[in-house]
Structure formats: structure tokens, C-alpha cells
Backbone bond lengths (Angstrom), bond angles and torsions (degrees), N, CA, C in turn:
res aa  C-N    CA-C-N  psi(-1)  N-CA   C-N-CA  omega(-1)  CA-C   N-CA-C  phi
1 X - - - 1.456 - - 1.521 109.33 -
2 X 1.393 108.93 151.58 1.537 117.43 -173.39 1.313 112.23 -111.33
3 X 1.286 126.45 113.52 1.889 111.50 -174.87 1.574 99.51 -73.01
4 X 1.432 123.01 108.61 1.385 124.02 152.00 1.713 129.85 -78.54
5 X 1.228 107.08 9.75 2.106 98.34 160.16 1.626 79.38 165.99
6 X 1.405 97.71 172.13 1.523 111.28 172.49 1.682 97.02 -112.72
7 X 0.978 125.87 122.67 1.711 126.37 -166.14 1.960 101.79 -85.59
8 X 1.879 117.15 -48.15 1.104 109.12 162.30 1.341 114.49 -134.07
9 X 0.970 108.75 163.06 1.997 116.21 179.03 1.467 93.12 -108.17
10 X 1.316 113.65 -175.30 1.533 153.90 167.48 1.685 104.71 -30.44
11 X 1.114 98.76 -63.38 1.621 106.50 178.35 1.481 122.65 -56.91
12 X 1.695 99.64 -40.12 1.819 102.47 -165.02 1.353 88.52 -74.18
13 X 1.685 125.13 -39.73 1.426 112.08 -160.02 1.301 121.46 -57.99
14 X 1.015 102.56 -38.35 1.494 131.48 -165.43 2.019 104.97 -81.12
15 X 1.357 113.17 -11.20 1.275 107.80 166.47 1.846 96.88 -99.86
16 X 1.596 119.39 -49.82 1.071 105.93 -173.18 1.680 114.58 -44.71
17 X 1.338 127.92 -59.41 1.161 131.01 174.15 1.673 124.30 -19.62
18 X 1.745 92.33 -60.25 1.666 99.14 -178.45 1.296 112.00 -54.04
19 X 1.631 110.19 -39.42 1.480 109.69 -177.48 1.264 110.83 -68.67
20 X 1.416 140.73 -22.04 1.744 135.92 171.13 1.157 91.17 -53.34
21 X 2.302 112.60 -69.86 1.029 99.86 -173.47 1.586 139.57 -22.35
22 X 1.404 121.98 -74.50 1.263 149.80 -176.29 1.516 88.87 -44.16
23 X 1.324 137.84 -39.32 1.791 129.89 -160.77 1.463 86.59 -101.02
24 X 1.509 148.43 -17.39 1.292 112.98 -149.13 2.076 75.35 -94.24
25 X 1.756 124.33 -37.48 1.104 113.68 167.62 1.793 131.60 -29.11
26 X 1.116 68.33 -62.03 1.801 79.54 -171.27 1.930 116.01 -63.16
27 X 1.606 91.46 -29.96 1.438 74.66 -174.86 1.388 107.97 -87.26
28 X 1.425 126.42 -13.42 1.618 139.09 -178.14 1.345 111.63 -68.13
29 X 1.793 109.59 -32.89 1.680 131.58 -152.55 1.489 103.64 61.43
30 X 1.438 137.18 64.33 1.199 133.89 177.22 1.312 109.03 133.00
31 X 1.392 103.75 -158.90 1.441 116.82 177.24 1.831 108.43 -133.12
32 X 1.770 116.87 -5.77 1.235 119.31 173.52 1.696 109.55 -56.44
33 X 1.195 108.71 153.82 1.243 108.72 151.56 2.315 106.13 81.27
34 X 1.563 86.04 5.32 1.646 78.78 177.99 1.352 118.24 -125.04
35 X 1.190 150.39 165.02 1.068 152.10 131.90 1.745 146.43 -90.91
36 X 0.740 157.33 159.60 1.560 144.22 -178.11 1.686 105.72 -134.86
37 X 1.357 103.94 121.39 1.434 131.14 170.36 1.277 124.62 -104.91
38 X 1.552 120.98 103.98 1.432 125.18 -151.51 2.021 75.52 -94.07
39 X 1.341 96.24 167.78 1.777 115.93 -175.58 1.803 83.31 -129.55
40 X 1.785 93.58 110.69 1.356 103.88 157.49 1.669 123.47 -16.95
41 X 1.120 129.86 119.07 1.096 132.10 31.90 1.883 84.57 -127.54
42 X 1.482 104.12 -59.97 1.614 103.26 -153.70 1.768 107.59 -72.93
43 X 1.174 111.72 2.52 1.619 137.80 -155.76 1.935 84.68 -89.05
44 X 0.950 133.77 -45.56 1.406 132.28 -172.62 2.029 113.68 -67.60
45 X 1.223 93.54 -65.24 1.305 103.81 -174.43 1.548 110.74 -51.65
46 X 1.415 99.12 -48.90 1.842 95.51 150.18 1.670 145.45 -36.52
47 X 1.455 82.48 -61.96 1.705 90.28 156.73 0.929 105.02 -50.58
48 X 1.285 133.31 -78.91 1.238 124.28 -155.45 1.609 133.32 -42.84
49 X 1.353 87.67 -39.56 1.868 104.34 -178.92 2.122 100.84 -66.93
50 X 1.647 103.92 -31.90 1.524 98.46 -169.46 1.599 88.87 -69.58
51 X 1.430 129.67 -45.61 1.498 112.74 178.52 1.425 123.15 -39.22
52 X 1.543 114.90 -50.82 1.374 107.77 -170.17 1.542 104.74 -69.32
53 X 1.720 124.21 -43.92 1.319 115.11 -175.97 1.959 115.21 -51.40
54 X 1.578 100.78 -49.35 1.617 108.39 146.03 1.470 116.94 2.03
55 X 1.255 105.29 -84.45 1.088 135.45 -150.36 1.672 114.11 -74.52
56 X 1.107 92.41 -33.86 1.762 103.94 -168.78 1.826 96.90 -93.43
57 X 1.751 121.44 -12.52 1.263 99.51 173.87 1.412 109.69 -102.59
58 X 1.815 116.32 -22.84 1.463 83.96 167.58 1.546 105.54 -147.37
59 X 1.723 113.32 57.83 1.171 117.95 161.60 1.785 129.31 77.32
60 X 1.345 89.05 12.57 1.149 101.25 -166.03 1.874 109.21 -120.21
61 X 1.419 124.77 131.24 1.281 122.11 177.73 1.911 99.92 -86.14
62 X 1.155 110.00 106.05 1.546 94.86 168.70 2.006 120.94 -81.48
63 X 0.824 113.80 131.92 1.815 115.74 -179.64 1.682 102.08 -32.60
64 X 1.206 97.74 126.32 1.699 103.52 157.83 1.519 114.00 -98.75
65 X 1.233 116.31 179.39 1.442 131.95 161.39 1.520 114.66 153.52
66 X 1.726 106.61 138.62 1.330 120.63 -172.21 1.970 115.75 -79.59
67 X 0.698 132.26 113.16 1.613 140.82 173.01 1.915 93.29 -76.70
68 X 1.572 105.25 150.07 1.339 126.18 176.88 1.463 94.29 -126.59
69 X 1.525 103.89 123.57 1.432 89.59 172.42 1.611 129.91 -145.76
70 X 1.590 104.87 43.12 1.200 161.90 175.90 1.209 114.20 -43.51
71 X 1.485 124.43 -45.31 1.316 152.13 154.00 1.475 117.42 -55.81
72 X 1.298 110.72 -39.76 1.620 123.10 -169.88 1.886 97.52 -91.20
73 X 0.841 106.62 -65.09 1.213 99.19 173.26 1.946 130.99 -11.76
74 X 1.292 118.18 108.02 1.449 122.67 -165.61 1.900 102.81 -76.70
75 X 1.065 110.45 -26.54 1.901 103.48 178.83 0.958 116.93 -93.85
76 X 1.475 125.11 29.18 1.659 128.20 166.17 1.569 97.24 -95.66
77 X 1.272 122.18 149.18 1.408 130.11 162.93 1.479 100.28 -80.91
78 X 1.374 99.95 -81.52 1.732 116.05 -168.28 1.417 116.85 -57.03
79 X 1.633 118.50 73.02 1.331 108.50 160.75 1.477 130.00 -164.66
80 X 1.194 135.24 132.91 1.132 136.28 -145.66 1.650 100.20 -125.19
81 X 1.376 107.05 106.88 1.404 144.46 -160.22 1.658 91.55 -67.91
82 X 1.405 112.96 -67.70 1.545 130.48 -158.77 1.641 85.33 -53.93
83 X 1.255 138.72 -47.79 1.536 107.30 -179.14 1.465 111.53 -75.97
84 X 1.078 142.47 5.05 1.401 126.68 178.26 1.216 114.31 -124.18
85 X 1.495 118.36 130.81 1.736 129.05 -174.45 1.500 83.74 -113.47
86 X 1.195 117.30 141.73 1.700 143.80 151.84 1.361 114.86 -60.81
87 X 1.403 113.22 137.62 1.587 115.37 -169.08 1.645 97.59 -137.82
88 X 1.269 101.37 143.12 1.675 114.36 152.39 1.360 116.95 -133.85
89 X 0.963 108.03 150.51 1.913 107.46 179.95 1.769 101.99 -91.17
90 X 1.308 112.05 18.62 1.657 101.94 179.43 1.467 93.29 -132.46
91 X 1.273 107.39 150.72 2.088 128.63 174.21 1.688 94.15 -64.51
92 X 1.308 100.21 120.18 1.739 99.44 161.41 1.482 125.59 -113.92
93 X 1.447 97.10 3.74 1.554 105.20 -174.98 1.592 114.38 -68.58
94 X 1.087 87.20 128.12 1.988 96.13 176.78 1.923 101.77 79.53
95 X 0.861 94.72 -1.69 1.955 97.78 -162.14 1.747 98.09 -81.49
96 X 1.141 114.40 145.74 1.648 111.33 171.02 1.672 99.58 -80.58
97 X 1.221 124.06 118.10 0.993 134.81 -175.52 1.882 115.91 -95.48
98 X 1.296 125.35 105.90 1.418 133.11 165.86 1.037 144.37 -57.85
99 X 1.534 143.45 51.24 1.363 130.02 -153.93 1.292 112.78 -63.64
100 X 1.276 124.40 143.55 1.629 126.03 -175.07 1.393 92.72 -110.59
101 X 1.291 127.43 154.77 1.437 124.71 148.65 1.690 89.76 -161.77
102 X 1.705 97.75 159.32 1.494 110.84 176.56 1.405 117.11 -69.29
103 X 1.500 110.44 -63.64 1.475 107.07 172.94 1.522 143.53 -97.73
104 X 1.047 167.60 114.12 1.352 144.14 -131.02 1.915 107.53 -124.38
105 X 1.092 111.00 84.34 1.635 106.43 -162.54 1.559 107.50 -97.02
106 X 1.158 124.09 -77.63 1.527 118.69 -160.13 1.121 93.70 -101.79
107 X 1.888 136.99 -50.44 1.094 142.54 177.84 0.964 111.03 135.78
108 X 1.292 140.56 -12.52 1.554 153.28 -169.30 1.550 113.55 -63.36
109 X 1.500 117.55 -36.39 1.501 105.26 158.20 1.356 125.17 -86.92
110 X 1.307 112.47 -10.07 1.801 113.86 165.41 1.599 97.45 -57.53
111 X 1.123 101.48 -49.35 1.837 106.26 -159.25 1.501 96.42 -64.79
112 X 1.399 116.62 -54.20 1.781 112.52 170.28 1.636 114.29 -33.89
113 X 1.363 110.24 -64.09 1.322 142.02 -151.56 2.140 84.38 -55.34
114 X 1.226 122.13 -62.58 1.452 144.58 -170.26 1.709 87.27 -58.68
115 X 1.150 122.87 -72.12 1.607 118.77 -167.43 1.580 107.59 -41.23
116 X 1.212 86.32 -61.68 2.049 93.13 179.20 1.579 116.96 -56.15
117 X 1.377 120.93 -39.14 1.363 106.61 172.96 1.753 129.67 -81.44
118 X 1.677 82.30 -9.32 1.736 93.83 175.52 1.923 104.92 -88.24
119 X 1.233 115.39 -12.40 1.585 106.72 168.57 0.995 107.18 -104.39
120 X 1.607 137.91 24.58 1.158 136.14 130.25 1.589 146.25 -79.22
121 X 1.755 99.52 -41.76 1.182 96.90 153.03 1.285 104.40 -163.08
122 X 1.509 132.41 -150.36 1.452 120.80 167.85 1.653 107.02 -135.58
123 X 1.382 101.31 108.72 1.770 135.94 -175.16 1.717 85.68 -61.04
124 X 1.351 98.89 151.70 1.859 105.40 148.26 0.995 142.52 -73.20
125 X 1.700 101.06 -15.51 1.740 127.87 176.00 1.226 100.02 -178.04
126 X 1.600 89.76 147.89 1.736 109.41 173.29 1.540 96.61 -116.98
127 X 1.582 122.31 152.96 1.378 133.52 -139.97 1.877 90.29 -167.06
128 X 1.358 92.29 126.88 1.668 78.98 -165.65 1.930 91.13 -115.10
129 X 1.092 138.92 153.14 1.844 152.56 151.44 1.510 108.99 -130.36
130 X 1.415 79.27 138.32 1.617 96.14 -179.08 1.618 91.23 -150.03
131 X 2.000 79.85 149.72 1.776 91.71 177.31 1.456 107.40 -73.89
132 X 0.847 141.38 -23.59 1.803 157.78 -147.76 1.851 111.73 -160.39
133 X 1.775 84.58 124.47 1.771 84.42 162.05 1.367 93.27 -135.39
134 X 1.398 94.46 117.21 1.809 108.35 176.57 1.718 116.34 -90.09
135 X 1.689 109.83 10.42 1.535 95.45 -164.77 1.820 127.87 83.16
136 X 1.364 85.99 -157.45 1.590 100.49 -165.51 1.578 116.36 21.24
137 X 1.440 124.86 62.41 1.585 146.28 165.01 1.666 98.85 -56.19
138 X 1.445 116.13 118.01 1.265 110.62 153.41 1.717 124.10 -105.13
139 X 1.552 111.49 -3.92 1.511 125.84 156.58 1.559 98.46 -99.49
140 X 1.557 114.26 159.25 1.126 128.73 -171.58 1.981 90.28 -98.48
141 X 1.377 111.60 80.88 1.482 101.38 149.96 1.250 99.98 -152.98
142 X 1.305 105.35 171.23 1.436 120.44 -156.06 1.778 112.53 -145.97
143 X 1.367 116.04 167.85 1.676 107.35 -153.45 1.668 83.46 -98.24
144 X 1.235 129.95 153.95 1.248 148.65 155.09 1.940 125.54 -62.85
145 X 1.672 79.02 -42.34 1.712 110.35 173.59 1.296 92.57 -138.78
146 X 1.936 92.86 136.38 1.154 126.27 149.62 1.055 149.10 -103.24
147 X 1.092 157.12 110.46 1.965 128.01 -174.10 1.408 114.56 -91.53
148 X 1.647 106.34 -18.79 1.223 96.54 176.93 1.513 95.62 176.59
149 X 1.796 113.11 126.95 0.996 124.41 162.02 1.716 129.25 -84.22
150 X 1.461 117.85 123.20 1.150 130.30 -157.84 1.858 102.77 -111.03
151 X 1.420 134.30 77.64 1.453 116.34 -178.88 1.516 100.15 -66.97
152 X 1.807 106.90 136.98 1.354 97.37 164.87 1.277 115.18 -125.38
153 X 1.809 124.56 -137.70 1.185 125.13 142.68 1.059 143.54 -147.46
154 X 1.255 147.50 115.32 1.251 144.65 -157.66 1.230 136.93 -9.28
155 X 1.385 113.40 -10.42 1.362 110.67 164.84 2.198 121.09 -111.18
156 X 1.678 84.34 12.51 1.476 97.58 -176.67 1.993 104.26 -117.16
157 X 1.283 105.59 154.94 1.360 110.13 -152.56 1.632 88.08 -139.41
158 X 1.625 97.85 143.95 1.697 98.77 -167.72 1.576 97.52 -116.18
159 X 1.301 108.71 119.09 1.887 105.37 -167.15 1.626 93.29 -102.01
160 X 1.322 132.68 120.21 1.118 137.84 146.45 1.645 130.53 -72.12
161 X 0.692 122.67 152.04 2.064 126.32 -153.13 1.024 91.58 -156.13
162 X 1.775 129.46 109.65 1.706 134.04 140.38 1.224 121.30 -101.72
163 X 1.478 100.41 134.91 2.276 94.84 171.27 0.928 108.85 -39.40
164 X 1.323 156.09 -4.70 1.339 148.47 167.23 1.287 126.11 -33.94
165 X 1.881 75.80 -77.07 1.848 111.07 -163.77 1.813 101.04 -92.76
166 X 1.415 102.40 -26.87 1.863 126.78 -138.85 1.531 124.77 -100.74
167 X 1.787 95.75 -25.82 1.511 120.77 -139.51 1.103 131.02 13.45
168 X 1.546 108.71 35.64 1.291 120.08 142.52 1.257 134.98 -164.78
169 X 1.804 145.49 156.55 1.463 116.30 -153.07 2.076 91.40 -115.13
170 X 1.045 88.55 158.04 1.516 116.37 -143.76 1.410 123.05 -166.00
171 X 1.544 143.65 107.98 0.764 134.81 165.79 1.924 117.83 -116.00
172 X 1.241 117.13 90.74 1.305 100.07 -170.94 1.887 101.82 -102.55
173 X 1.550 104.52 -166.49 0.987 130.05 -174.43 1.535 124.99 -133.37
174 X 1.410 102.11 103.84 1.705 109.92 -161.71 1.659 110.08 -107.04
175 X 1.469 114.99 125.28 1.262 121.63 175.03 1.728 119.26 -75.73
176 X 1.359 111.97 106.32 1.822 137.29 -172.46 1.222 95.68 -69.05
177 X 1.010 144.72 -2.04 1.516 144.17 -136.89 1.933 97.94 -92.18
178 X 1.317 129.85 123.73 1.502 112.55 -160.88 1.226 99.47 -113.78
């Protein structure tokens, strides 16, 4: 792969975010009544950061917790569902539930991400944010929150990087092209 531009650094992320933040408030009226579900792997550390921004506009810690959804996933061959139940260490029942994830491409792990939290319990709403919507959806869903829409093309690949995982935050744009 070829890195062709870095689309955001440290700074943009970190404004896109506040701005989910600031929309996931306003459209909720608060922060009661919600939770945030990061999607393995880069989908957590996210959450997490929308909690603290959360938190700092109106005082409120909203519940985190990471979903695996590995199992749900339809393009794995090797895997046998009936042994694995989905876990969170937070109550989601009745709760407006948030899926976070970094990138938002065809939709197929949103759709995972939804199966697994619906055989856990039953939310009042699911509410989807993503750092990136690059397009090409082959399920009809769509992000609630955005930070930033990226059109690309099929032979280009959008690599996200957090201090987390990364030690450092980064969103570029790499040409797949072989």
C-alpha cells in the first residue's frame, strides 16, 4: 500500500469528535439515558474519548463498553456462533445505545455490531458515530454522527491510527491499487 495524503491529524480528530460530541447532546437533550459501545478494536478508544468530551459539556459520565463482534461477522468461514454469547459490563436495556466505530464502509460490521447488541438485550435505540464515512454501503445503514466524510475508491483504503493502539492519531488514505 501507498500512503497518498493524511486527510486528518491530531487536531482535526479531536475537533471532529467534539462536534459528534456536541450533536450526540443535543439530539439526546443530554447525556441521561445513553450509553456508548465502542466496536472492537479502534471503535472503543473512541468511545471513550466521546465520554470524556460527554462529560466536560454537560457533566455527565455516560457508561462505556467495548462489543466483540467477530462472531457476527458474515465473511468469516471458521466460526461457530452457538458457543459465543456477547457481553458488556454495562445495563443496555431501555438505554439509547451508541455504536462508535472508526470507519464506516459497506456496513457489514454495523449490521454485526446491531445483531450482537440485540442478543444481549433490547436498547430503546441504536444511534450509530463514526470517525469516517468513506461510502460504498452494501446494507442500507447509515452513521447518525459523522466527523468526517471521506468519498473514495475501491482501490484506496482509509487507515485510521490512535495513541492508543498507534501512538499516534492519524487518519490517512492509502492507495490498494496492485
Amino acid at each position: 500500500m501507498i500512503k497518498k495524503k493524511t486527510v486528518l491529524d491530531e487536531a482535526a480528530i479531536m475537533r471532529g469528535l467534539t462536534r459528534i460530541a456536541h450533536e450526540i447532546v443535543e439530539r439526546n437533550k443530554g447525556g441521561e439515558n445513553l450509553v456508548l459501545i465502542g466496536i472492537k478494536t479502534r471503535g472503543f478508544p473512541l468511545a471513550k474519548r466521546l465520554q470524556e468530551r460527554i462529560n466536560q459539556i454537560e457533566n455527565t459520565l455516560v457508561p462505556t463498553s467495548e462489543i466483540d463482534i467477530t462472531y457476527y461477522r458474515d465473511d468469516l468461514k471458521e466460526k461457530n456462533k452457538s458457543d459465543y454469547v456477547p457481553t458488556l459490563d454495562i445495563d443496555i436495556t431501555n438505554k439509547k445505545v451508541i455504536l462508535v466505530d472508526d470507519v464506516l464502509y459497506t456496513g457489514r460490521t454495523v449490521r454485526a455490531a446491531m445483531d450482537a447488541v440485540m442478543d444481549i438485550s433490547r436498547p430503546a435505540q441504536v444511534q450509530l458515530a463514526v470517525l469516517i464515512d468513506r461510502g460504498h454501503r452494501e446494507l442500507p445503514i447509515r452513521a447518525d454522527y459523522v466527523a468526517k466524510n471521506i468519498p473514495t475508491s475501491e482501490t484506496e483504503e482509509i487507515v485510521v491510527k490512535l495513541s492508543e493502539q498507534d501512538a499516534k492519531d492519524e487518519v490517512s488514505i492509502y492507495d490498494n491499487n496492485k
